[in-house]
C-alpha positions as CSV (number, residue, x, y, z in Angstrom):
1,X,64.1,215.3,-58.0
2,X,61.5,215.2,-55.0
3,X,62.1,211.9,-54.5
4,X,65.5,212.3,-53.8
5,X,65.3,215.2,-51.6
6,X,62.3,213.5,-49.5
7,X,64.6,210.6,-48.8
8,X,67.8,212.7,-47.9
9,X,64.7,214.5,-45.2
10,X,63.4,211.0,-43.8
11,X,67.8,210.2,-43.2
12,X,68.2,213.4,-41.4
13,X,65.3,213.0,-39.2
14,X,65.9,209.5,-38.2
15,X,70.0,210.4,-36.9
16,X,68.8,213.1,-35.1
17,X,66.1,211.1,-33.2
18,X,68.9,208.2,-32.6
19,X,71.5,211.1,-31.4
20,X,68.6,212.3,-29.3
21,X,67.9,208.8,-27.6
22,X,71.0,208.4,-26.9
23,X,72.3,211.1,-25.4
24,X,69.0,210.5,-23.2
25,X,70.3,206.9,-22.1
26,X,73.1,208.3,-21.2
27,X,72.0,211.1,-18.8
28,X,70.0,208.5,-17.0
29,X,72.6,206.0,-16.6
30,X,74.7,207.6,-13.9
31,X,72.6,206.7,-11.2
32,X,71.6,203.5,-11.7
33,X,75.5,202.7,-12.4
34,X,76.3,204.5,-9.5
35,X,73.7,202.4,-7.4
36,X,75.2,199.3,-9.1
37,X,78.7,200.1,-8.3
38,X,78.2,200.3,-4.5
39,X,76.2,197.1,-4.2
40,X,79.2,195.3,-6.4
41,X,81.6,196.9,-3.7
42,X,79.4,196.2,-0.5
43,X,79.5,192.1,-1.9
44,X,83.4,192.3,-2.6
45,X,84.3,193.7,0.0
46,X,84.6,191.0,3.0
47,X,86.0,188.8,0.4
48,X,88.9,191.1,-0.7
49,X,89.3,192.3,3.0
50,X,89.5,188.5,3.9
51,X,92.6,188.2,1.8
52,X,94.7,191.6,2.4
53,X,97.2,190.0,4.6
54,X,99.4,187.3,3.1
55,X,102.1,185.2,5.9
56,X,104.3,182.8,5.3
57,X,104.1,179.5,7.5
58,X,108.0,179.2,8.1
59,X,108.4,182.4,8.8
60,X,105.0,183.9,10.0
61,X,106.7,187.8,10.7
62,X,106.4,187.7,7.1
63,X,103.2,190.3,6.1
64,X,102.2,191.4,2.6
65,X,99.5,192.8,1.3
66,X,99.4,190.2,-2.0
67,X,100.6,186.7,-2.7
68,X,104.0,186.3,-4.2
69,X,107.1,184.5,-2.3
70,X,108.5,184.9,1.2
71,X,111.6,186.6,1.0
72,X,113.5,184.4,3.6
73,X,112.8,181.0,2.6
74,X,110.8,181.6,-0.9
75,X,107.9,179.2,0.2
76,X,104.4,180.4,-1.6
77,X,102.9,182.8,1.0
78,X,99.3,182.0,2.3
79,X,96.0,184.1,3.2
80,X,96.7,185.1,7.0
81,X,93.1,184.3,8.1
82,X,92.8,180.9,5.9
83,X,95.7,179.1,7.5
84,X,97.5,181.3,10.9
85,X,95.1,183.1,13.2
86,X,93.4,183.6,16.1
87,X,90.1,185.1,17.6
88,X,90.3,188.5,19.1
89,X,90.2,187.8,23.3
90,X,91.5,184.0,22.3
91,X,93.8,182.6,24.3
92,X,94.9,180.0,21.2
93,X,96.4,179.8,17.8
94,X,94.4,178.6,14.9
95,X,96.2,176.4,12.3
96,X,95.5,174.9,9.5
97,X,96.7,171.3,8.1
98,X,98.3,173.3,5.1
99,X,100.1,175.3,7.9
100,X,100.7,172.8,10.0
101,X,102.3,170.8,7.1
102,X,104.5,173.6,5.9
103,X,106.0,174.7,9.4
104,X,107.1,170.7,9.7
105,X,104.2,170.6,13.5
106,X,104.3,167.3,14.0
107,X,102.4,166.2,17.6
108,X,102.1,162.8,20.0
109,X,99.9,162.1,22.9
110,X,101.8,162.4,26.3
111,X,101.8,159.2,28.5
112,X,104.0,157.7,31.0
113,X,107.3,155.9,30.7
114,X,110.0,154.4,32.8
115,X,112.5,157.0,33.8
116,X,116.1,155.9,32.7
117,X,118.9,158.1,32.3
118,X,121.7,158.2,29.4
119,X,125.1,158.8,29.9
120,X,126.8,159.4,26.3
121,X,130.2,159.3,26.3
122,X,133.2,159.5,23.5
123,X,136.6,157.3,23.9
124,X,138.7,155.6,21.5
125,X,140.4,152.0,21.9
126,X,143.8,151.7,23.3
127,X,145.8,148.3,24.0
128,X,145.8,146.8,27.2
129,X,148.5,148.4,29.2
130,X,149.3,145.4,31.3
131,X,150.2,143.0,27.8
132,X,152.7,146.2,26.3
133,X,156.3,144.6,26.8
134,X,159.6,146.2,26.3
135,X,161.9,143.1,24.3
136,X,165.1,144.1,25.9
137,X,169.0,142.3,24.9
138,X,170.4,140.2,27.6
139,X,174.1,140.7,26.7
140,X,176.5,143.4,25.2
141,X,177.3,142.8,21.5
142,X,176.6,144.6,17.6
143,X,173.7,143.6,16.0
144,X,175.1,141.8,12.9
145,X,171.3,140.9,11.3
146,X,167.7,142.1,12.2
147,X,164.3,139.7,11.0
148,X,162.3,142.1,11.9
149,X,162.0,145.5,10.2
150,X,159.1,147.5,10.8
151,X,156.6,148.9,13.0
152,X,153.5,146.6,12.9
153,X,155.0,143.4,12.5
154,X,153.7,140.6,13.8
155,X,156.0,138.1,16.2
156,X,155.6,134.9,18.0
157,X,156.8,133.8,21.3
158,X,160.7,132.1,20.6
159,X,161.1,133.6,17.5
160,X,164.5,135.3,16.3
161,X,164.7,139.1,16.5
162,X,168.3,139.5,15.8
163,X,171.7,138.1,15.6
164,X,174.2,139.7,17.6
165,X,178.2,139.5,17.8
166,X,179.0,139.3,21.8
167,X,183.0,139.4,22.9
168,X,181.7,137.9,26.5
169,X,180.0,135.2,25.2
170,X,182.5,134.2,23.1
171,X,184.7,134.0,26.0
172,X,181.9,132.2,28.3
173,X,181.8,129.2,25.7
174,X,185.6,128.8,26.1
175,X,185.2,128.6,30.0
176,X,182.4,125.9,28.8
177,X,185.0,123.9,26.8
178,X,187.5,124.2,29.4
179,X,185.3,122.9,32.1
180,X,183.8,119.9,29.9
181,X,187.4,118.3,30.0
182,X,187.5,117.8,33.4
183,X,183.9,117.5,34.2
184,X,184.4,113.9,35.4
185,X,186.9,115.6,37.9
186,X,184.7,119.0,38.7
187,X,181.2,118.8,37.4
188,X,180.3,122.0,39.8
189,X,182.6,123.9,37.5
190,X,180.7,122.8,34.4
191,X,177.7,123.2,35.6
192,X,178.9,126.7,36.7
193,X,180.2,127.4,33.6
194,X,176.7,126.2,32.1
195,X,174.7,128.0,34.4
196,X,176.8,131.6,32.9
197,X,175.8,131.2,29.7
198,X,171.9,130.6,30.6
199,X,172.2,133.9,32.6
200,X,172.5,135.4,29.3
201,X,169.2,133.9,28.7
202,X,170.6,131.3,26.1
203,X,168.3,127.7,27.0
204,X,169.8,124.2,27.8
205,X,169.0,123.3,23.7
206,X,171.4,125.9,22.3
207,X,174.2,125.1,24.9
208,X,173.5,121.1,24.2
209,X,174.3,122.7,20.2
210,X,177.6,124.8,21.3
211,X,178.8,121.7,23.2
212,X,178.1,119.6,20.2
213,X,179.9,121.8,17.7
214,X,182.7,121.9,19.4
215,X,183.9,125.5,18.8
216,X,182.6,128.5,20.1
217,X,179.4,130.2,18.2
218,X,180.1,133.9,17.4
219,X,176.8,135.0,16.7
220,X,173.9,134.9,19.0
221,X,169.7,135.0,18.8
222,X,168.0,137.1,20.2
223,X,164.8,135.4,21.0
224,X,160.9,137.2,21.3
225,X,160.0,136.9,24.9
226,X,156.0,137.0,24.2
227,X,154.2,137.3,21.2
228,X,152.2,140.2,19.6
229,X,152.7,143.2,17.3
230,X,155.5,145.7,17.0
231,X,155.0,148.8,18.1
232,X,158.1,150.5,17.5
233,X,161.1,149.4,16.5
234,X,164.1,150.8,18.4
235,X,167.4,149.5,16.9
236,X,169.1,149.4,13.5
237,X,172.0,147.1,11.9
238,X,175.4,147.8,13.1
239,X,174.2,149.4,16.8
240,X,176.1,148.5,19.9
241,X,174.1,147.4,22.5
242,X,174.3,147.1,26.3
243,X,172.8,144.6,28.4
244,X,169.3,145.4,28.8
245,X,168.8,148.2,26.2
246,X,165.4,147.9,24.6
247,X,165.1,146.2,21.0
248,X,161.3,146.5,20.4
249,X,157.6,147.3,22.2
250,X,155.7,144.6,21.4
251,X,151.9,144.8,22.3
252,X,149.5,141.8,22.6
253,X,146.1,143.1,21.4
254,X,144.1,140.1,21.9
255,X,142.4,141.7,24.3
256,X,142.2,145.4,24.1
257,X,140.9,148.9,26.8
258,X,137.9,150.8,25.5
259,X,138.4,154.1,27.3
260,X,135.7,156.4,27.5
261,X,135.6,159.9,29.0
262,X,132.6,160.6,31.5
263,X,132.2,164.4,32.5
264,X,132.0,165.4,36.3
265,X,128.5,165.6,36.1
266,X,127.6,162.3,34.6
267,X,130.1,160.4,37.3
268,X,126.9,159.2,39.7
269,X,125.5,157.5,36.9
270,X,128.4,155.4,36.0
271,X,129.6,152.4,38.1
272,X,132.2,149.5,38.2
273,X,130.1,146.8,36.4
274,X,127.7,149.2,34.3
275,X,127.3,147.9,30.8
276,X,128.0,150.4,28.2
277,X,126.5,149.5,24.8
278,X,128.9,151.5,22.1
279,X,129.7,151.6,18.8
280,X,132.7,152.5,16.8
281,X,132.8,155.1,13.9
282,X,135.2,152.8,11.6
283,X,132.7,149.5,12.1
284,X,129.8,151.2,11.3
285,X,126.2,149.1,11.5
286,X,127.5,146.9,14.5
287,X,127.1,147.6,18.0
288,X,129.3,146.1,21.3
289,X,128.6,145.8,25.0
290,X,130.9,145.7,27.3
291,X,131.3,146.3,31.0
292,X,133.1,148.8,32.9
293,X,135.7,147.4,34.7
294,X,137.7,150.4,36.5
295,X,137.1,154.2,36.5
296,X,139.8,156.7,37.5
297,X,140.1,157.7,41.1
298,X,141.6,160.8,39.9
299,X,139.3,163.5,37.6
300,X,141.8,165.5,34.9
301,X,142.3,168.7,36.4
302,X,142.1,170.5,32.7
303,X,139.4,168.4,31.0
304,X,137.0,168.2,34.5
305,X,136.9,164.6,33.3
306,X,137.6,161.1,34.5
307,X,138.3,157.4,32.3
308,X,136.4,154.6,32.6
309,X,137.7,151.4,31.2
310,X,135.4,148.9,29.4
311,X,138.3,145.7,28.3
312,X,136.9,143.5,25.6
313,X,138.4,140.4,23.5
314,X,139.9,141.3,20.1
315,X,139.5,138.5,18.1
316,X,140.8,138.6,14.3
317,X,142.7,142.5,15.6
318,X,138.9,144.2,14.5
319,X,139.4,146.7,17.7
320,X,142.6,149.0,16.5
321,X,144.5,151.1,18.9
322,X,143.1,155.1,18.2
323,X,139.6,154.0,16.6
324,X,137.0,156.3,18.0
325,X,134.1,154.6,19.8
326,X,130.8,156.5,21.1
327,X,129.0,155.0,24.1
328,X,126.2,155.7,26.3
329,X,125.2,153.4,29.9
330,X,121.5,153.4,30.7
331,X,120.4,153.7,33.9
332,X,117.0,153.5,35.3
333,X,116.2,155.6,37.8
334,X,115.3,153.4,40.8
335,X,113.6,155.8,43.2
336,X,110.6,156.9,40.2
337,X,108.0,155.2,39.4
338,X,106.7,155.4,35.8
339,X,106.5,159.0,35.0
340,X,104.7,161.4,32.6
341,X,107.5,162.0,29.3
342,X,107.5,164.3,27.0
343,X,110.4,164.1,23.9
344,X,113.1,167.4,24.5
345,X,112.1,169.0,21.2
346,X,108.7,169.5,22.2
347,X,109.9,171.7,25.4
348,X,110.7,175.4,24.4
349,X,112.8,176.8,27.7
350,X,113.2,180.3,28.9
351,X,116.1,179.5,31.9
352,X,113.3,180.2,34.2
353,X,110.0,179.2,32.3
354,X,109.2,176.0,30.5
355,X,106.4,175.8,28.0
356,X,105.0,173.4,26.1
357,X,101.9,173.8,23.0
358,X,98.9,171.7,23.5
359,X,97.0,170.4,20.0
360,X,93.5,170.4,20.9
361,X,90.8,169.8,17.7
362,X,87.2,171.1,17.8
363,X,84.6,171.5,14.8
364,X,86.1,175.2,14.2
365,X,89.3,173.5,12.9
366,X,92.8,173.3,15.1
367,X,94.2,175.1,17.9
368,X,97.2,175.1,19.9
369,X,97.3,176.9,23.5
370,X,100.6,177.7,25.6
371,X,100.7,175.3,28.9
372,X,103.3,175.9,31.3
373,X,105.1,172.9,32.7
374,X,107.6,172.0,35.6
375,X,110.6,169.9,34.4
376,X,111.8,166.9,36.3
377,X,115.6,165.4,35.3
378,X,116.2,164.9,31.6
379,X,116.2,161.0,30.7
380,X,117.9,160.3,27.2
381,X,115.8,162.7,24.5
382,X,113.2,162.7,27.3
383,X,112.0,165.2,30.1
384,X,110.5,163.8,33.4
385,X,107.3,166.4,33.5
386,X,106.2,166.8,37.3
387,X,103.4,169.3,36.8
388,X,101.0,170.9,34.1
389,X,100.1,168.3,31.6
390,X,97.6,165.4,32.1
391,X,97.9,161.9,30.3
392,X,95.8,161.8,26.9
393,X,97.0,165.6,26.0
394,X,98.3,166.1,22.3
395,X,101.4,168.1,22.4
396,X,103.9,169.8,19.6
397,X,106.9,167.8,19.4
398,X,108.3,169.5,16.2
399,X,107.4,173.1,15.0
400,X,107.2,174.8,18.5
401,X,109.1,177.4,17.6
402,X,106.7,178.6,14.6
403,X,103.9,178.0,17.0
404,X,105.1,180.2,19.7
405,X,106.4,182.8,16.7
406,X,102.5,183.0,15.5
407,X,101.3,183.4,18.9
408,X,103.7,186.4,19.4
409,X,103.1,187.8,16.1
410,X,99.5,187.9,17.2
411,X,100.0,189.1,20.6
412,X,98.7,185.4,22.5
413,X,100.7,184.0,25.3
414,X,104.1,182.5,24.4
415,X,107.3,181.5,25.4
416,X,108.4,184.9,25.6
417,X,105.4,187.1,26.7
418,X,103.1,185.2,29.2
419,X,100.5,187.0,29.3
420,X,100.5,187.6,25.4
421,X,101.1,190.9,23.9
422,X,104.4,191.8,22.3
423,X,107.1,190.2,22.8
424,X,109.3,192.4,21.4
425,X,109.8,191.0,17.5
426,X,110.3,193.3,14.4
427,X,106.2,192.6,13.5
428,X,105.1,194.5,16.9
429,X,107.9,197.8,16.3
430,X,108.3,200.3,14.6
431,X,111.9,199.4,12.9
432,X,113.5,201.4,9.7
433,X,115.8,199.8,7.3
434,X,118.5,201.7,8.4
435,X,118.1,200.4,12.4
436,X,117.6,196.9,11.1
437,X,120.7,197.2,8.9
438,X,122.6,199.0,12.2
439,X,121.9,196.1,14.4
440,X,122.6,193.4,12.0
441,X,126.3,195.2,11.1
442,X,127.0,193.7,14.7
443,X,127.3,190.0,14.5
444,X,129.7,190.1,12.1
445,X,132.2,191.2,14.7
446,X,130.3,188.9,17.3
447,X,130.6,185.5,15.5
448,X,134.4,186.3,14.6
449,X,134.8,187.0,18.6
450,X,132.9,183.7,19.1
451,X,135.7,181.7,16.3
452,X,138.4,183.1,18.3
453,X,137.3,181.7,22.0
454,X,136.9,178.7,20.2
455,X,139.9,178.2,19.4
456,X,141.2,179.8,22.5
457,X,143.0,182.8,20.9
458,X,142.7,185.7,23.5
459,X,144.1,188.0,21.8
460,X,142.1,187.7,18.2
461,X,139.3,187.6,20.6
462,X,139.7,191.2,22.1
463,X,140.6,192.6,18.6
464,X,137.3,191.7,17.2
465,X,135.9,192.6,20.7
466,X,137.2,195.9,19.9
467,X,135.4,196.0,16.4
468,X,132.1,195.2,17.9
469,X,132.2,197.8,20.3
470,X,133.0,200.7,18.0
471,X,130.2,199.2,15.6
472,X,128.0,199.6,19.3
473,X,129.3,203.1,19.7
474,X,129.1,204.4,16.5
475,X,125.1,203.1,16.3
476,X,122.8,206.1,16.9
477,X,120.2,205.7,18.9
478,X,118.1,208.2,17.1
479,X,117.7,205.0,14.4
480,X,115.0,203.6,16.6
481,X,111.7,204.6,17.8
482,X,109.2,203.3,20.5
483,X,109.7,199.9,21.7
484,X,112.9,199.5,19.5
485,X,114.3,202.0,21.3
486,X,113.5,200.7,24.4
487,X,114.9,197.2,23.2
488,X,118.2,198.7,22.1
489,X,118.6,201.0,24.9
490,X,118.7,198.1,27.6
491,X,120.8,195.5,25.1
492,X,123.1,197.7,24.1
493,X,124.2,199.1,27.3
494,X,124.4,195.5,28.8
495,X,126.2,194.9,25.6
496,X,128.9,197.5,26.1
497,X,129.2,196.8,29.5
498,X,129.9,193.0,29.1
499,X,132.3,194.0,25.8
500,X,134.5,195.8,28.4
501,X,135.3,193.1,30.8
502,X,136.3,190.9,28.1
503,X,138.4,193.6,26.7
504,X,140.0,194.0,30.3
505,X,140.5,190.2,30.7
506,X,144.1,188.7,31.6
507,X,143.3,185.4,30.1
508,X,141.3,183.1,28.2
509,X,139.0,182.4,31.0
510,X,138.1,185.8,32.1
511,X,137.2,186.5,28.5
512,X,134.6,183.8,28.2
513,X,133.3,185.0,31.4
514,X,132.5,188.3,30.0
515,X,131.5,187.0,27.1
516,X,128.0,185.2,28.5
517,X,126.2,189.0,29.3
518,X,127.6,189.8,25.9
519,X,126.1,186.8,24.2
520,X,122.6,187.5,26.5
521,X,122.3,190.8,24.8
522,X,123.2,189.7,21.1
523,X,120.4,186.5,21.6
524,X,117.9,189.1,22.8
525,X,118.7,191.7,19.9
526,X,119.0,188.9,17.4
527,X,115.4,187.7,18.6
528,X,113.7,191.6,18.8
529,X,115.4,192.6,15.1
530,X,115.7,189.6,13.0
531,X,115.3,187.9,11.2
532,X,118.4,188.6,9.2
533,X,119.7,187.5,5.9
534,X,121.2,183.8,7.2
535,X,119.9,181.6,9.4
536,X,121.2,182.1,13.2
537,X,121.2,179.7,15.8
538,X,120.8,179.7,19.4
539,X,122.6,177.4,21.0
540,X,123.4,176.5,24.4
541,X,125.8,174.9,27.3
542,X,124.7,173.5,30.0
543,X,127.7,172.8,31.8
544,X,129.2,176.6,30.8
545,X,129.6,178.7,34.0
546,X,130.1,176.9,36.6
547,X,126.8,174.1,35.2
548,X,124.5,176.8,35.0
549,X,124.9,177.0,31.5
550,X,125.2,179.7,28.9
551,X,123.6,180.8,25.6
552,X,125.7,182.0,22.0
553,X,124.8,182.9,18.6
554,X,126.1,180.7,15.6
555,X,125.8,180.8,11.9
556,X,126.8,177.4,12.1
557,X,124.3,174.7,13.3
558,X,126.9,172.5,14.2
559,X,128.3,172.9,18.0
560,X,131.3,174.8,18.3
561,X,131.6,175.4,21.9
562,X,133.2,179.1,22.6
563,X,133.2,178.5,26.5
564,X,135.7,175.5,26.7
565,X,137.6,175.4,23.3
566,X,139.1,172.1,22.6
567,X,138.1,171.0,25.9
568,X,134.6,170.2,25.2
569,X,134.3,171.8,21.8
570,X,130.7,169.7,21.0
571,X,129.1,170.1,24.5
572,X,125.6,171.9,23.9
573,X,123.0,171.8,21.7
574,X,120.3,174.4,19.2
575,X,117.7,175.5,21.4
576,X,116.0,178.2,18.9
577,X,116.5,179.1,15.3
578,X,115.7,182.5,14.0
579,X,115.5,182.2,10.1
């Protein structure tokens, strides 16, 4: 019995000296956990902070503060500071290769080159004007029997066309017989009487044939006059024709007109005797040369252009009347020396600035600083640079437009901003969904106004017109706040302004005038509030306005010209994307 209770005494003791110990431990620990905790934090912390802000390469407005996808293009986004970024008071943007990579910057060394300038032009191959006959009949009759029957069939010089019944003839051979039985007596008769019959264009072998049959021939040949290929086919069995009428057109194409169309502009490069080197879209993988050989006096008052006309052999018919041929003439430009070149793609362009990005490498990794250049004439893909780059620089030739996007997002010089800072993009304001939704409800009206000058409807034009100016009207301006108010205060009320003298226009012509301030505002609030959710381009004429060009807005990458409609419905080109 004491044994029992002794060991039930030694239990007791021992838990409540192991309760006691621990409860000790644990009074004592919160300090030296706390004093653990904050060192673990002080060590993390630079490392965690180092990867708050996660950008997308593509689209480097893009900010979030973890990994995951970008929302436009669905690329993997990327640590801000590990692959975009530049030093605070740094003039440059840093990029990495994985950046660089993703954002499709490719670069090339700047050097000189020998100026020559490209002329493109489109035309399409027509026949030979001087070798189109008319195969006419030389006497009355009904056609009693046709050989040939269809457009596009081939005929030889001296060939029979047709067979025709003539009353006069039949009476001219008569006169014939009558005079060969007292030709001994009056051989001016016969041969008078001869002579009648070859007025009708019969030859001495089928009057040797009538004389030698003895009777008069009832039916008549009508022989092909020259060879070549029908073109149209302008009488049927059983018609009556006059002297003179028109059987067939008949077109030699052994040698055929290449005619191209060369806008006002481009006239001084192209001369009598230029070779054009071209190519036609049905022949594709073969090129031609050929020289021009006559150029209209007169320019087409509607299309502002003038033919020029390249005549080549068309051996075996390859070269068919309506095929579409694409042509350019090269020209060196005689009064330059070798120049300084850069390609066109590498050249972002304000209207009044024109920058380029220069690669330079160092041990810290790569960096690419804004140089503004002057532009001499544009040669082919090329621009003449006359000032602000040195031979030996690396430039951008692809990816510009990510560069310059980085070095606005982080306030650096760029295309748009020169002296850095802001330049006015959705990352630098203060923009609610419901303003970004507001400004994006108005290109849908826009780009439907921009279908309908294409296609030269003025009056779709002004209805849509109308819709984008209520959608302008009915936008408060209480949706935006500091410098997006201040962006849609000045583009709006240009925008209104520009929407009413389309609306008042009397024609086609006075719409599209109105509708390059319009387009001006819409690039500039596409550019301060996108991007949106599909791609826009920004595209632009050269020749638009009297050649001092013009921008527009597209969906479409491919250009459909709103300022000449089918006039020059291709002239321009993309000069900025916003994703």
């Amino acid at each position: 019995m004491e044994k029992i209770t002794f060991n039930r005494t030694t239990l007791l003791v021992a838990f409540t000296m192991l309760v006691a110990g621990l409860l000790i431990g644990w009074l004592a620990k919160p300090s030296a956990a706390s004093g653990a905790s904050h060192e673990d934090i002080a060590m993390d912390a630079p490392a965690s902070a180092a990867a708050t802000i996660w950008t997308c390469s593509m689209d480097p407005q893009i900010r979030q503060s973890e990994p995951g996808k970008c929302p436009i293009c669905g690329m993997d986004l990327i640590p801000l500071d590990d692959d975009i970024s530049s030093d605070a008071g740094s003039m440059e943007i840093k990029m990495s290769p994985t950046a660089m990579q993703l954002a499709n910057v490719q670069t090339a060394i700047v050097g000189y080159g020998k100026p020559t300038r490209e002329v493109r032009m489109n035309g399409k191959v027509q026949p030979d004007e001087r070798r189109i006959f008319s195969q006419v009949t030389h006497l009355d009759g009904r056609v009693e029997q046709l050989t040939i029957n269809f457009t596009g069939e081939p005929v030889r010089k001296g060939q029979v066309l047709a067979s025709l019944y003539a009353p006069e003839l039949v009476t001219a051979q008569e006169e014939l017989f009558a005079a060969l039985k007292i030709k001994d007596m009056q051989p001016a008769l016969f041969q008078a009487a001869r002579e009648k019959l070859k007025n009708w264009k019969l030859t001495d072998g089928q009057i040797d044939k009538i004389i030698t049959a003895g009777k008069p021939q009832e039916r008549f040949p009508i022989l092909a006059d020259v060879s070549g290929i029908v073109m149209q086919k302008k009488v049927n069995l059983g018609d009556y024709l006059m002297r003179g009428m028109p059987l067939y057109d008949i077109v030699d194409l052994s040698r055929v007109w290449v005619l191209f169309d060369i806008y006002e502009s481009d006239m001084s490069w192209a001369k009598v005797g230029s070779t054009v080197e071209f190519t036609i879209q049905s022949l594709p993988g073969e090129q031609f040369t050929g020289k021009i050989s006559f150029i209209d006096p007169v320019i087409n008052p509607v299309t502002r252009v003038a033919t020029a006309r390249v005549e080549i052999p068309n051996p075996g018919g390859k070269f068919k009347p309506e095929m579409f041929a694409s042509g350019v003439i090269k020209t060196p430009l005689s009064n330059q020396k070798e120049s300084m070149m850069v390609p066109k793609s590498a050249v972002l362009w304000t209207g009044e600035r024109s920058v380029v990005y220069v690669k330079e490498t160092t041990e810290q990794g790569v960096h690419f600083w804004m140089q503004e250049v002057t532009l001499g004439p544009l040669v082919g893909d090329h621009y003449v640079i006359t000032k602000g780059l040195d031979p030996g620089m690396e430039i951008a030739i692809q990816g510009t437009f990510s560069i310059d996007a980085a070095a606005q997002l982080a306030g650096k010089p760029s295309m748009m901003s020169p002296s850095g800072g802001s330049a006015g993009s959705m990352a630098s304001m203060d923009v609610s969904k419901e303003a970004k939704l507001a400004v994006q409800q108005l290109f849908e009206p826009y780009f439907l106004l921009k279908d309908a000058l294409v296609k030269d409807d003025l009056a779709t034009a002004q209805k849509h017109g109308r819709e984008l100016k209520k959608v302008f009207e009915k936008t408060s301006m209480n949706l935006f706040t500091g410098k997006a108010h201040d962006h849609w205060m000045s583009h709006s009320g240009a925008g209104l302004n520009a929407l009413n003298k389309l609306l008042a226009a009397k024609d086609i012509e006075g719409a599209r005038t109105a509708f390059k301030p319009l387009s001006d505002q819409m690039v500039g609030l596409a550019k301060a509030f996108g991007p949106f959710d599909e791609t826009v381009y920004v595209q632009h004429c050269p020749m638009a306005d009297s050649n001092t060009g013009a921008d527009w807005l597209s969906l479409d990458k491919k250009i459909q010209n709103p300022y000449f409609g089918d006039k020059m419905l291709t002239c321009g080109s993309v000069t900025a994307t916003i994703r």
